[in-house]
C-alpha positions as CSV (number, residue, x, y, z in Angstrom):
1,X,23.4,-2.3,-16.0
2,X,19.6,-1.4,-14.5
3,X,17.1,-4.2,-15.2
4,X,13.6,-3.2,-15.9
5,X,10.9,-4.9,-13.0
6,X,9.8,-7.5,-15.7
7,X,13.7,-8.6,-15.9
8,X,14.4,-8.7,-12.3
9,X,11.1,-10.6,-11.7
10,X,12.5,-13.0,-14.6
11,X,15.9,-13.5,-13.2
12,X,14.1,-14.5,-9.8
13,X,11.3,-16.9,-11.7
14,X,14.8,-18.2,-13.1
15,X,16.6,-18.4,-9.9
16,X,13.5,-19.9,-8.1
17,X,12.9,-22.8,-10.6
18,X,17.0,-23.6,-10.5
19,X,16.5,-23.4,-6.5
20,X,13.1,-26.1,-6.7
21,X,15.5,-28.1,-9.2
22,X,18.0,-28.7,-6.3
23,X,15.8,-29.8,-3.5
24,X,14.3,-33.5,-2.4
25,X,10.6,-33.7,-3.1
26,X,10.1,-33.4,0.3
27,X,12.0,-29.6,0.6
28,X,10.3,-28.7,-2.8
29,X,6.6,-29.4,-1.5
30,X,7.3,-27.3,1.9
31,X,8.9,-24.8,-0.4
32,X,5.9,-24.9,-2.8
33,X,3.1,-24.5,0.0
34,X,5.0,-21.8,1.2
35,X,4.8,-19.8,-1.9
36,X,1.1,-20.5,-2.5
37,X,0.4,-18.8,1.0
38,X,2.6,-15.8,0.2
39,X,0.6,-15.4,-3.3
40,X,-3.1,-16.2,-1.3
41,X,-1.6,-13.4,1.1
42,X,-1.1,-10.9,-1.7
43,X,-4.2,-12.2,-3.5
44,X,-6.2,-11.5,-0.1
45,X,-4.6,-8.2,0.2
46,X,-6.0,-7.0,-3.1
47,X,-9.5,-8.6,-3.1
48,X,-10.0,-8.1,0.8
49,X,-8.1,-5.6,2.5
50,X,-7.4,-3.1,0.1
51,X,-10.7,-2.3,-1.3
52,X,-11.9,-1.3,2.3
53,X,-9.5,1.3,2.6
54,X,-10.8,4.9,2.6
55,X,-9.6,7.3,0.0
56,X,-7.1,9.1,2.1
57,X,-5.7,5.8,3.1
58,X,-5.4,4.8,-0.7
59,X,-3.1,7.5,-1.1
60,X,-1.2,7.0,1.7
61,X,-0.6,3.3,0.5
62,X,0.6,4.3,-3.3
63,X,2.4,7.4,-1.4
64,X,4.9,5.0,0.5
65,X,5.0,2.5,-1.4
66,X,5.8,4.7,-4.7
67,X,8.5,6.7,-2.5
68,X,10.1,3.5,-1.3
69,X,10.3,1.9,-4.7
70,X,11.6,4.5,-6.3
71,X,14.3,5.4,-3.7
72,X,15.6,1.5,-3.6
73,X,15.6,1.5,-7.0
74,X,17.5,4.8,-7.4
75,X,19.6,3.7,-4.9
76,X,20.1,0.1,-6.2
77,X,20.2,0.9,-10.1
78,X,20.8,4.2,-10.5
79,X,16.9,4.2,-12.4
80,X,14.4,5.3,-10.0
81,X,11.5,5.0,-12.6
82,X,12.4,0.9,-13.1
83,X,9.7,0.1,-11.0
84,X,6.8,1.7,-13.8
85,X,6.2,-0.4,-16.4
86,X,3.0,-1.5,-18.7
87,X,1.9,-4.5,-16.6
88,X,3.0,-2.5,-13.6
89,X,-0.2,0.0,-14.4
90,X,-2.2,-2.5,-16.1
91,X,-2.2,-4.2,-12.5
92,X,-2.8,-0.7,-10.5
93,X,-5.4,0.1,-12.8
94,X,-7.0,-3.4,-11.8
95,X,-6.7,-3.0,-8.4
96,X,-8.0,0.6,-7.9
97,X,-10.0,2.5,-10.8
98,X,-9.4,5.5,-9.5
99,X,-5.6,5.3,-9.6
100,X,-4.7,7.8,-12.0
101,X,-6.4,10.3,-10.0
102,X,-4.8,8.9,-6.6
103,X,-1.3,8.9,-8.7
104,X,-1.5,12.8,-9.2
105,X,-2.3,13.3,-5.8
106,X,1.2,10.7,-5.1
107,X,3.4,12.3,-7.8
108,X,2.6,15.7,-5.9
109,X,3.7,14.7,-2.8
110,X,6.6,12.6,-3.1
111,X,9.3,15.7,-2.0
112,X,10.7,16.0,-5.8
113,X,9.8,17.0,-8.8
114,X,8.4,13.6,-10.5
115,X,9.3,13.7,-14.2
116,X,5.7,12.3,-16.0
117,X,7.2,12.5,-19.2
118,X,10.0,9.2,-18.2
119,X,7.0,8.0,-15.9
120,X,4.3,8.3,-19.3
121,X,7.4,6.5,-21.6
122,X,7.6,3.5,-19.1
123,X,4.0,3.1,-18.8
124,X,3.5,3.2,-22.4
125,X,6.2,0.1,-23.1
C-alpha cells in the first residue's frame, strides 16, 4: 500500500506524539527544543536563504530535489508522484512565485518523460 505525503507525515506526527508520551519531562524538553531548531532551520531556509538564490540556482534546487523525491518514492512505494499533493504546491507556490515557470523548466530535465496529467490530478486533490 503507497501512502500519500499528507499520510506519511501523519503517521510520523502520530509516531512522534506516542514517542514524547514515553519520555521523562526532562527527555521530552531536550527532544522538544530540538525540534523547534530543526523547524527555525527550515523556517530560515525559506525566508533567508532561499530567496537569495539566483534563478538558475532556483532550478537547480527544485531539479534535485524533485528527482530525489520522486526516485525514493518510486523506489520505496512503487508511486513516484506521492510526493505532489495540494498543500505540497500550495507551499511551493508560497515559497517561490515563479514556480510554475521553474517547474516546466524541472519536468523538462528530469531524464524521463514526466506525466503532467498524474502530476495536474495530485495537485488538484
Amino acid at each position: 500500500m503507497s501512502l500519500s505525503l499528507e499520510e506519511m507525515i501523519e503517521q510520523i506526527r502520530k509516531n512522534n506524539q506516542e514517542k514524547l508520551m514515553s519520555l521523562s519531562p526532562a527527555e521530552r524538553e531536550k527532544y522538544l527544543k530540538e525540534i523547534a531548531e530543526l523547524e527555525q532551520g527550515f523556517d530560515d531556509f525559506w525566508s533567508k536563504k532561499y530567496p537569495r538564490y539566483s534563478l538558475s540556482k532556483k532550478k537547480q534546487y527544485w531539479l534535485e530535489g524533485t528527482h530525489r523525491g520522486m526516485r525514493s518514492q518510486g523506489e520505496a512505494f512503487a508511486d513516484e508522484y506521492s510526493q505532489f499533493s495540494k498543500k505540497w504546491y500550495d507551499h511551493a507556490k508560497k515559497v517561490e512565485p515563479r514556480f510554475d515557470e521553474i517547474f516546466q523548466y524541472v519536468a523538462n530535465n528530469l531524464g524521463f518523460e514526466f506525466d503532467w496529467k498524474e502530476y495536474d490530478k495530485r495537485i488538484k486533490k
